[in-house]
C-alpha positions, 0 to 999 in steps of 0.5 A: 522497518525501513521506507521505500525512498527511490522509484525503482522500488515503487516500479519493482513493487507494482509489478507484484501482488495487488489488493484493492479496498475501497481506502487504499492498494495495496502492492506486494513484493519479495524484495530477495531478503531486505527486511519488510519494508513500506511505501506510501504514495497519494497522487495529486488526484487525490485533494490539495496538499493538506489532505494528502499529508493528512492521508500519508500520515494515518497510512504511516500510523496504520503501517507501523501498527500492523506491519510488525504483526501482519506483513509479509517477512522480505518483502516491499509493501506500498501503500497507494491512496484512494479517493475514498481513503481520506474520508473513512473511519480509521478503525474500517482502515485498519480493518482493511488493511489487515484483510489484505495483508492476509490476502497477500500472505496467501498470494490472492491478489486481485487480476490485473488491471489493463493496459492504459494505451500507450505511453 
């Protein structure tokens, strides 16, 4: 598995399938045949650095656990933090975040959200 490092990949994903837990998004995208690969993205919002390297490296753990097994064959899967993310048990994570592969795996993604204004 390889990690997603340059935005266009993380833009090219958003445009993708959306699965929202009360955790994490979970964005998919075929990515036209470079392996399953991962990204992980916590914004500022989120708490101070502490608390989000803290939330990157139990998504990290969650993704290198499940992706072998769940995720999709050729595609980016981006991990974007929640507030709530931090806070959960890692166990409901896990939980989770298997559900929405599944849901993406079967192409139930959540409707789009709306536009935010002008940027």
């Amino acid at each position: 598995m390889k990690v997603l490092t340059r935005r266009s990949d993380f833009l090219a994903a958003n445009r993708g399938l959306r699965i929202a837990r009360p955790g994490f998004v979970l964005l998919t995208r075929a990515n036209g045949g470079a392996g399953k690969r991962y990204g992980i993205t916590v914004t500022k919002r989120i708490g101070n650095a502490v608390v989000r390297n803290r939330m990157k490296r139990r998504f990290r753990e969650l993704l290198r656990e499940l992706l072998p097994e769940y995720g999709l064959a050729d595609t980016d899967h981006v991990l974007i933090g929640r507030e709530g993310g931090i806070e959960r048990d890692f166990g409901r994570l896990r939980e989770e975040l298997v559900v929405a592969l599944d849901r993406a795996k079967a192409g139930k993604g959540d409707k789009p959200r709306k536009p935010r204004g002008k940027r």
